[in-house]
N, C-alpha and C positions, 0 to 999 in steps of 0.2 A: 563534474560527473560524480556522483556517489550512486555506491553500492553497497549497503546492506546484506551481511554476511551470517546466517543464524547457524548454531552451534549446538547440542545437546551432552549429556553427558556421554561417557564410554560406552561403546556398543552392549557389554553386558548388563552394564546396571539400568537403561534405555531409561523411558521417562517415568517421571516421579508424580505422585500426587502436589499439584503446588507449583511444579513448575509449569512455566507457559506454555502457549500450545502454538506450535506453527507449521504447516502444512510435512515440511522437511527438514527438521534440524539436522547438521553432519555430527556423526557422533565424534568427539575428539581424539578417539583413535582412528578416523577415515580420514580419505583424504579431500574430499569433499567436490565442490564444481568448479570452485573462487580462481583456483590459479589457471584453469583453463580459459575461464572468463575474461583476466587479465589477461592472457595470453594473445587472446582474439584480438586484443584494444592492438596488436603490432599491424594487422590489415588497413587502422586504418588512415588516410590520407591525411587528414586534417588533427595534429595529435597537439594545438594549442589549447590545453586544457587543463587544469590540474586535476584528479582524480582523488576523492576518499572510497576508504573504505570503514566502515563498522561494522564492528566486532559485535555481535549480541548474542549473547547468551541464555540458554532457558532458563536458569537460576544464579541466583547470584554468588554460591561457592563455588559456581565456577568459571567468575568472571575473568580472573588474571590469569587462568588456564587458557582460557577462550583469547584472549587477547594476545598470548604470547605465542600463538599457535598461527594466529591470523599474522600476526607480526614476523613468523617464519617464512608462510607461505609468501606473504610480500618481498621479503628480499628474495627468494628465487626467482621472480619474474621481473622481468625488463623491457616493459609495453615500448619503452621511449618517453613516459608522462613520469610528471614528480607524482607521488602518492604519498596521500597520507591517512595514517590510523585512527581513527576514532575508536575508543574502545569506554570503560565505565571510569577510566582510571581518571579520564579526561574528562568527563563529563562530571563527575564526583571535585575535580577543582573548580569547573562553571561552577556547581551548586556553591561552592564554598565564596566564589567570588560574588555569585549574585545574594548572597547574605549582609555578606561585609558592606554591598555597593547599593544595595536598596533600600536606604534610609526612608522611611515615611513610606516604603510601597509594601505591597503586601507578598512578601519573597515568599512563601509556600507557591503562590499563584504562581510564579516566574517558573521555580523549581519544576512544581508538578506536570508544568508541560513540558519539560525537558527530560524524558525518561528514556531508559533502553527496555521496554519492555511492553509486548506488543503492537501490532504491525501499524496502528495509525500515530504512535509516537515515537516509534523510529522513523518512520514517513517524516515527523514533524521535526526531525534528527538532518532528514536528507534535505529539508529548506534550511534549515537554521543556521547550519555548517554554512552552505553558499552564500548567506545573509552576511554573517561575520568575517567572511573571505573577501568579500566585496565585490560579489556576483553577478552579472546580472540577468544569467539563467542558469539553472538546475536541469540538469539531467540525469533522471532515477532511472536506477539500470538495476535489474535481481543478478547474483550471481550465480544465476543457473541458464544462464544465456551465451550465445558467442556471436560477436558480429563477423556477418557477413558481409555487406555491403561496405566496399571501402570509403563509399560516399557518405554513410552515415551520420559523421557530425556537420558536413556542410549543410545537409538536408535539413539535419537537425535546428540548425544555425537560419539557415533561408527564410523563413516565414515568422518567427517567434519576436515580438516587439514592432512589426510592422502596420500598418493599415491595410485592408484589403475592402475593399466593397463596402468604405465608409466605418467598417467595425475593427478595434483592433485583438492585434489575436495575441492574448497573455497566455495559451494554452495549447501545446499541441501535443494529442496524443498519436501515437506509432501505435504497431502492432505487433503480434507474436507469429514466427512461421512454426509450428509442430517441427518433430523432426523428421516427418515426411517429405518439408517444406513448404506445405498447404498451410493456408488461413484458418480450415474447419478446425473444431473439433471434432474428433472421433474416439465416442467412448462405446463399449459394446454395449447396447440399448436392453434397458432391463425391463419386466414389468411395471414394476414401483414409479417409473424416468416418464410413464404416461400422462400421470399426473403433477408429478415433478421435470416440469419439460424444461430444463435450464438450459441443457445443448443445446437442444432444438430451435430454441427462442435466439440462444445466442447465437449460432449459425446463420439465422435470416436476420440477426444483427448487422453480421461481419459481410453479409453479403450485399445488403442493403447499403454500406456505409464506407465497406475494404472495397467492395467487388465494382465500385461503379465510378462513375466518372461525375463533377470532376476530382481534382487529387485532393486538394483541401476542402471539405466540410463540415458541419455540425456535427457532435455525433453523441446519441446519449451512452455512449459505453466508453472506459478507460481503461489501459492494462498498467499497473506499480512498477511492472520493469519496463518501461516504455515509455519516459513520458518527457514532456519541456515545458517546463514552467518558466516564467517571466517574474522577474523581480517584483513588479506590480501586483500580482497574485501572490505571489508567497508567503508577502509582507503583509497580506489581509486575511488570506482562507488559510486557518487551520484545516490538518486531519479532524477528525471527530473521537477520541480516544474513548467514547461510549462505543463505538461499533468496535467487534471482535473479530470480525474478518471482513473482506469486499471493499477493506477502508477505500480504493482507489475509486472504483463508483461513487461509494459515499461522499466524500471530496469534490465530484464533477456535479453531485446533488448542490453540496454546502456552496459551490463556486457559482451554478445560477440561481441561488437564491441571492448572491451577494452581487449579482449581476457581473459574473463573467461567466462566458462561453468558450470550451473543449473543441477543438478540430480536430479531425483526425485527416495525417495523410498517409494516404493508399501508398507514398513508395516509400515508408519509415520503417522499416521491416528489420525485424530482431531474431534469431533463432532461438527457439525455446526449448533446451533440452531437463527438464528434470527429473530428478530422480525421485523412485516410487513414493505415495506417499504413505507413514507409517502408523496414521489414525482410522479405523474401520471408519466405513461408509456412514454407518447410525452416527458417528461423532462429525462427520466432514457437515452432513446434512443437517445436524443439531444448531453447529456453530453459523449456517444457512439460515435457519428459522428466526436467530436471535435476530441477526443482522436486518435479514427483510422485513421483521415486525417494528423494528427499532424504525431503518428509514422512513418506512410507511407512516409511522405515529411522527414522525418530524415531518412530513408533508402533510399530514391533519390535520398537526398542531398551530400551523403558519398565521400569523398575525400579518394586518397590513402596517409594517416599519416603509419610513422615509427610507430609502434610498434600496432596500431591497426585494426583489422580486417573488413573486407568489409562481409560485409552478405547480404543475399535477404530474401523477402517473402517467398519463398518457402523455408526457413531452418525452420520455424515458422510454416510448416504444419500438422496435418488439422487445427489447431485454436491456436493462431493467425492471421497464415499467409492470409485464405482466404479472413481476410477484410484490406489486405495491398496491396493487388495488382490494375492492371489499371480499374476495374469492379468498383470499391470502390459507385462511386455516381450514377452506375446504379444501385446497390442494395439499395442505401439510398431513391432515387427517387421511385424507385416501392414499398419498402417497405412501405413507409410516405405516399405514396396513399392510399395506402391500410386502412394504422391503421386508415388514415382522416375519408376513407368513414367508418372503423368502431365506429366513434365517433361517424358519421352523423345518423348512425342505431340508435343509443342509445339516439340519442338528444342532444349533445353536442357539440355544436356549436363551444366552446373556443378551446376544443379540440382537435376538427376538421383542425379548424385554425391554430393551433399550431402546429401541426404534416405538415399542407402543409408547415409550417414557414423552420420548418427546413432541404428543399430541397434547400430553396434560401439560409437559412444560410451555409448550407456546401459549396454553392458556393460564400458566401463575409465575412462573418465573422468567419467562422471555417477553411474558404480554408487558403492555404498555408501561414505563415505569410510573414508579410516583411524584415525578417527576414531569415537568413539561419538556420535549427532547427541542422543539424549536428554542423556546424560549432560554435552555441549555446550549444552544448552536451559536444563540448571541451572547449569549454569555462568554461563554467560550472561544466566539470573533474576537470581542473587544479585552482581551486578556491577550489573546495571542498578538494582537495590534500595538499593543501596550507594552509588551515583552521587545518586540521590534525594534518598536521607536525609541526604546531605555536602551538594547544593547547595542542600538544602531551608531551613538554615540562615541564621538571619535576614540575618547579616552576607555572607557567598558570595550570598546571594539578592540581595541587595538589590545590590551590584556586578554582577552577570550581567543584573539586570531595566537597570541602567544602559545596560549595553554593547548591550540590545535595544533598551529605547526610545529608544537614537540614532536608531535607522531610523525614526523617526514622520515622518509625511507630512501 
């Protein structure tokens, strides 16, 4: 099980031009959600597991702050599970060894997927760890969660590497309860949310997919702290570290194009408490636009490859798929009007500004890059395959499991 732990600077200095952006970093003077989240792991039944956690940090002077804070809050808690740290300090000896040890390969490549910095390569942080532990499933948990269900790892455990109706399932997504305990979301419905209908869509998602019978099925939606991946998948589909938020969708995309399928079951259920988040709306929405133009243009882009599958938006419906189709920048343009004039209501000028900004940016700076993003997705396969297969290696492994289980607690 790994959990990714994001960090910011001290409450007063908050965030910086430069530093990364993620929905809730804990400021290093808080105390954040992480040890109540360990905490939860003592409910549950099944605790044969080893657990990490990583430390990530919005910038990098304050990565051994970040790490020795996370490394506190570890020894106060006592799930019943060995845990261990991931933080830069360890990942900074991989780079050093995958230098030394990659003779003839091209070690920037190795390296570069191995980052603590933004949400699809710490994703790529939470396979890689289980890869070199000698896993043979992962389980991504956010530490803004707490379980509930003391059944949760057997459930977890139940279906993940089996057969089922001829297909086998290398992927099984859970879900979030609010902390009302409900499936929906509920956010208070604004004008601008009309044309930007993402609750909305995702609600007939979750209802579609959570709400019905039977427990295990297809689903085109995935939640990053929810999920069980299978060795088989791990070892093949990267995250996508071009996408800047949604990676966990984007992943369920990259994983049927490589031909693997996402189930989700209706009784994997997670408690999802977190806390506010501290980027205005114009920015949550921006990093929105990038994301769903990026996917879109990687299902555009789609060539016919041996062995991988061609998909559309509409396999992605109701949510995903609605903000991948040709509508994409007439709903950003009417949306962004909207939230403008309701900045203009309230007096906020900047606001205002910045919600028209990013109608022009979805058409120069988030539009399609120059780049082709499929042809960058395979690229990017077979790098991350190739990373695998190099550090899967008894002797590289068993040095890399070293430089991990330093951080045991």
């Amino acid at each position: 099980m790994v959990i990714p732990s994001y960090w910011g600077r001290e409450s007063e200095v908050g965030w910086r031009e430069g530093d990364a952006i993620y929905d809730h970093p804990i400021p290093l003077d808080g105390e954040g959600t992480l040890l109540r989240a360990i905490q939860s792991i003592e409910r549950l039944e099944d605790k044969e597991f080893q657990l990490v956690i990583i430390a990530v940090a919005t910038a990098e002077d304050i990565d051994s702050e970040v790490e020795k804070k996370v490394a506190r809050i570890i020894k106060s808690a006592n799930p019943g599970v060995e845990i261990l740290l991931f933080g830069q300090s360890h990942l900074k000896q991989i780079h050093e060894l995958l230098r030394r040890d990659s003779v003839g390969k091209n070690t920037e490549e190795c390296t570069n997927l191995l980052q603590l910095r933004g949400y699809s390569n710490v994703r790529n942080l939470c396979m890689f760890i289980p890869h070199i532990l000698g896993s043979e499933v992962a389980v991504l948990i956010d530490d803004d969660e707490v379980f509930e269900d003391p059944e949760f790892i057997s459930k977890a455990r139940e279906f993940i590497g089996r057969k089922i109706g001829g297909r086998t399932i290398n992927a099984v997504a859970g879900y979030y309860l609010q902390p009302d305990g409900d499936y929906h979301v509920t956010k208070p419905l604004r004008p601008w949310m009309k044309y930007w209908d993402q609750y909305e869509r995702m609600n007939e998602a979750f209802d579609k997919v959570i709400g019905t019978e039977p427990r295990l099925k297809e689903t085109p939606f995935v939640f990053g702290g929810n999920m069980v991946i299978h060795r088989n998948l791990f070892t093949v589909v990267p995250f996508d570290p071009n996408v800047r938020r949604g990676e966990d969708i984007d992943f369920l995309i990259n994983a049927r194009m490589l031909g693997f399928h996402f189930f989700l079951d209706n009784q994997l259920s997670i408690k999802h408490l977190p806390p506010s988040k501290t980027h205005p709306t114009w920015m949550q929405l921006r990093e929105d636009i990038y994301r769903f133009i990026y996917e879109r243009a990687k299902i555009e882009t789609q060539k016919e490859i041996e062995g991988m599958t061609k998909v559309n938006p509409e396999d992605f419906d109701p949510y995903p798929g609605c903000f991948l189709k040709p509508d994409l920048e007439e709903k950003i343009e009417r949306a962004c009007k909207l939230l403008s004039e309701e900045y203009l209501a309230q007096g906020d000028r900047k606001g205002s500004e910045e919600a028209l900004n990013n109608i022009t940016l979805a058409k120069t700076d988030a539009a399609v890059p120059k780049y082709d993003p499929f042809q960058k997705l395979c690229e990017l396969q077979k790098q991350w395959q190739e990373l695998m297969l190099f550090t899967g290696q008894e002797d590289t492994r068993s040095r890399i499991r070293d430089i991990i289980c330093k951080g045991m607690h």
